[in-house]
Kinemage of the C-alpha trace (Angstrom):
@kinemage 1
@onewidth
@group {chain A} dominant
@subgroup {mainchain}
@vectorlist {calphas} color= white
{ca unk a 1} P -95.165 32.598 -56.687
{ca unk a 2} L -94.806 30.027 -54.499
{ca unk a 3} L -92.585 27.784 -56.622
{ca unk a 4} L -89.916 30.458 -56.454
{ca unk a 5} L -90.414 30.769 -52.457
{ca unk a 6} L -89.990 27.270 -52.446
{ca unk a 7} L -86.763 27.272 -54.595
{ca unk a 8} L -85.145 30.540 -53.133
{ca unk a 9} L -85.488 28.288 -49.992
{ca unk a 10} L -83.603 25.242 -50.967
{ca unk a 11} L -81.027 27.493 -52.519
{ca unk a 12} L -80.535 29.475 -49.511
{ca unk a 13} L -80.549 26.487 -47.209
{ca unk a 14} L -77.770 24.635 -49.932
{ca unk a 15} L -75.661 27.999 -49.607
{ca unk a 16} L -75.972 27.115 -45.936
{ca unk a 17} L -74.733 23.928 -45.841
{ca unk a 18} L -71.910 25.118 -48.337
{ca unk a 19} L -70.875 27.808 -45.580
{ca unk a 20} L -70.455 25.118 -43.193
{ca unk a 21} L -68.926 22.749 -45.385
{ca unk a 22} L -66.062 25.708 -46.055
{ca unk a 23} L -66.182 26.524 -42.442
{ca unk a 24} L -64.339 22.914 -42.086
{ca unk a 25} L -62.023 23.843 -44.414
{ca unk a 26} L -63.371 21.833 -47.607
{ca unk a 27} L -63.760 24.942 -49.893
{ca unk a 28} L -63.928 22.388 -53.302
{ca unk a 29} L -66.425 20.540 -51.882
{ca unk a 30} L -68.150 23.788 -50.996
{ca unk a 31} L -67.791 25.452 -54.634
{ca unk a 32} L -69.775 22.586 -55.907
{ca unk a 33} L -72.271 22.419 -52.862
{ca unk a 34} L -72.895 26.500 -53.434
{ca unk a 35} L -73.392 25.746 -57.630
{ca unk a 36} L -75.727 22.555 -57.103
{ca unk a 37} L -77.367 25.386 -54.147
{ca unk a 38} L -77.959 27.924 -57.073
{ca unk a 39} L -79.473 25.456 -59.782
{ca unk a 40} L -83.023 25.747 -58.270
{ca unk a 41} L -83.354 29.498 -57.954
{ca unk a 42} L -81.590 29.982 -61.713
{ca unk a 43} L -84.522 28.071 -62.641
{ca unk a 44} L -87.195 30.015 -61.643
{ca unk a 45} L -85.707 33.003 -62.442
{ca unk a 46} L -85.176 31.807 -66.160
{ca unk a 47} L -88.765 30.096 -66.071
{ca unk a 48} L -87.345 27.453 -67.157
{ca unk a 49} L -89.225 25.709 -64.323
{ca unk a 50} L -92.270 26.060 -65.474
{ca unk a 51} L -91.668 24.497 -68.582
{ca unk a 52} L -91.533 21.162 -67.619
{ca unk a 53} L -95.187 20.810 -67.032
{ca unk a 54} L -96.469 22.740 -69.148
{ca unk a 55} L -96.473 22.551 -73.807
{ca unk a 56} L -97.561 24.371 -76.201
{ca unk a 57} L -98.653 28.244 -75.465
{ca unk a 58} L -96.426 28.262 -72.388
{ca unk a 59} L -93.461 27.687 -74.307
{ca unk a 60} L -94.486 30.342 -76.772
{ca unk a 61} L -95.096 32.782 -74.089
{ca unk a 62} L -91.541 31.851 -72.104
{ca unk a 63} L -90.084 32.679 -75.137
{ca unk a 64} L -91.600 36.077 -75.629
{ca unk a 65} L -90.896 36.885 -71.734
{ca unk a 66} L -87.161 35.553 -72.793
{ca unk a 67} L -86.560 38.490 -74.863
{ca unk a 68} L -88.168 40.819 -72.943
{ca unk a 69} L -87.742 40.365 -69.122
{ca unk a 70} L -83.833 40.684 -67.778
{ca unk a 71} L -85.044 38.877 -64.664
{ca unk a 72} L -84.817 35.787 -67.344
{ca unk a 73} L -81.616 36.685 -68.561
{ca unk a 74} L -80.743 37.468 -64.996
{ca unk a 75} L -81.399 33.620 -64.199
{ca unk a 76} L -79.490 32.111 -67.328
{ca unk a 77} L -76.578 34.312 -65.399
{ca unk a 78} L -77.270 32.165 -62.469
{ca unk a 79} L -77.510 28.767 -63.959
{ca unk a 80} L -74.400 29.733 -65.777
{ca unk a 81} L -72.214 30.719 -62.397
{ca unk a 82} L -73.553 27.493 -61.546
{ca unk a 83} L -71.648 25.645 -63.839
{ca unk a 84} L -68.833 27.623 -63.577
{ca unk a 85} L -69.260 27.003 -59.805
{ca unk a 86} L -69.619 22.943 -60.807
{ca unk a 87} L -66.743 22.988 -62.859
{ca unk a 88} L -64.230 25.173 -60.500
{ca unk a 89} L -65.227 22.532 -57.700
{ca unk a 90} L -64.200 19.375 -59.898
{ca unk a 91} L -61.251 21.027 -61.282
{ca unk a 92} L -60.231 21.887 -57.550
{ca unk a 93} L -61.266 18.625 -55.715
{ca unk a 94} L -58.738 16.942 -58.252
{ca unk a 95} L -55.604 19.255 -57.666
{ca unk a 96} L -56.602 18.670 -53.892
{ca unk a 97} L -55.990 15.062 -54.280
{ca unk a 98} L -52.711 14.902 -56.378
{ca unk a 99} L -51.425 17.221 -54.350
{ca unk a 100} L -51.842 15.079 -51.223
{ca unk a 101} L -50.841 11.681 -52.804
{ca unk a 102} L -53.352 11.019 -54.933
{ca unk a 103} L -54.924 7.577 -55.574
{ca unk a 104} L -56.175 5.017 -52.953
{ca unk a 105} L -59.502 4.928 -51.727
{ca unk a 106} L -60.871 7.146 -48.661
{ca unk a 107} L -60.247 4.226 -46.254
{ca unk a 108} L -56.749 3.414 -47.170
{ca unk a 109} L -55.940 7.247 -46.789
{ca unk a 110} L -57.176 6.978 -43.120
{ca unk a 111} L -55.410 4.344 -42.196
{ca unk a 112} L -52.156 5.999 -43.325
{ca unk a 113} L -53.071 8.791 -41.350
{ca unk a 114} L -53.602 6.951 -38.293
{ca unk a 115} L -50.406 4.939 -38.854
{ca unk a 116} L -49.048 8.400 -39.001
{ca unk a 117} L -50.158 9.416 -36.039
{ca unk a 118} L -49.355 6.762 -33.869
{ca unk a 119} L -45.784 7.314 -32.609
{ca unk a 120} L -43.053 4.708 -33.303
{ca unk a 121} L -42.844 1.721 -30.949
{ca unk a 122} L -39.691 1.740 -28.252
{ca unk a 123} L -37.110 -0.334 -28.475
{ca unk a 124} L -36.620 -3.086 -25.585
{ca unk a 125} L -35.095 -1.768 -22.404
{ca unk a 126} L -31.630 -3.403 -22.723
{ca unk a 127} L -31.268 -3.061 -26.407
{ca unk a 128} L -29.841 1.085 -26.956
{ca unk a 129} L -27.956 0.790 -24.240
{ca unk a 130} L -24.277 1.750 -24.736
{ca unk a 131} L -21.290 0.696 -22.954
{ca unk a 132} L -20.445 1.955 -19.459
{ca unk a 133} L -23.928 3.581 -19.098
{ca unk a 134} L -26.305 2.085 -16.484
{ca unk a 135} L -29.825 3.501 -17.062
{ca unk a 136} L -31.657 4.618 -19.678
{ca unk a 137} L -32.378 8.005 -18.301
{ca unk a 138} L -28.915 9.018 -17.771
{ca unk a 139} L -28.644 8.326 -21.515
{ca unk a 140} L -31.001 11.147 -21.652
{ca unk a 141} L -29.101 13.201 -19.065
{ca unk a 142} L -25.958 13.068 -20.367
{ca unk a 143} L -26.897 13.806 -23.641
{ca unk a 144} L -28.537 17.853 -22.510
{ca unk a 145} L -25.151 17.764 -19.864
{ca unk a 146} L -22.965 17.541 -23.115
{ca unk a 147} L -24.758 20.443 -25.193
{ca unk a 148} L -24.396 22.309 -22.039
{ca unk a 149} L -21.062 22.357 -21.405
{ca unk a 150} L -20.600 22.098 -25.379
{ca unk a 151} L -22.244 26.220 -25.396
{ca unk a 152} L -20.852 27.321 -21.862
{ca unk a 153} L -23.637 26.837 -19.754
């Protein structure tokens, strides 16, 4: 009894963590947070669990209860969505990253971000200036005048 309070627990605090992972938008890495979240409750269910400590008669007696009890076929259902789960993630996580690019490590993907991000450096004051023109703002000026008149305005 208390083994599967314990594990309905971790499961429900895992499917926790995989709500907030998808709240950030990481839904692969979610899937497989939510499948490794159901593992511990599919294993009680299936009494699988209490197997691992325990030979001989319990083994015979898990697998009377195995044809008998649906709450043990119930948790086989849930280890199995687990794997699905498990496997949907991984399949997911890697047509997240060829879609963006691909290869490269995490750090060299957040450095080409920030490059990115940063906007290009200016040119030197005197160096896009064009003949006749005398400051750089009238460049700018000039430029909205012209689509102006261009439409009529």
């Amino acid at each position: 009894m208390l083994t599967t309070t314990v594990c309905a627990a971790l499961s429900a605090a895992g499917l926790a963590v995989a709500f907030l992972t998808a709240y950030r938008r990481r839904f692969a890495a979610a899937t497989r947070i939510a499948a490794l979240a159901l593992v511990p409750v599919g294993l009680a269910m299936s009494g699988l669990l209490g197997l691992f400590g325990e030979v001989g008669g319990a083994v015979a007696a898990w697998a009377s209860d195995l044809v008998l009890e649906p709450t043990v076929w119930a948790g086989f259902g849930v280890l199995a969505a687990a794997v699905v789960l498990f496997v949907a993630g991984g399949a997911a996580a890697r047509r997240t990253r060829s879609r963006a690019g691909g290869g490269g490590s995490r750090r060299e993907r957040r450095a080409a971000e920030r490059d990115a991000a940063q906007p290009a450096a200016k040119p030197a004051l005197g160096a896009e200036r064009k003949p006749g023109r005398t400051a750089a703002g009238e460049d700018d000026f000039s430029d909205i005048e012209a689509i102006l008149r261009k439409h009529g305005i």
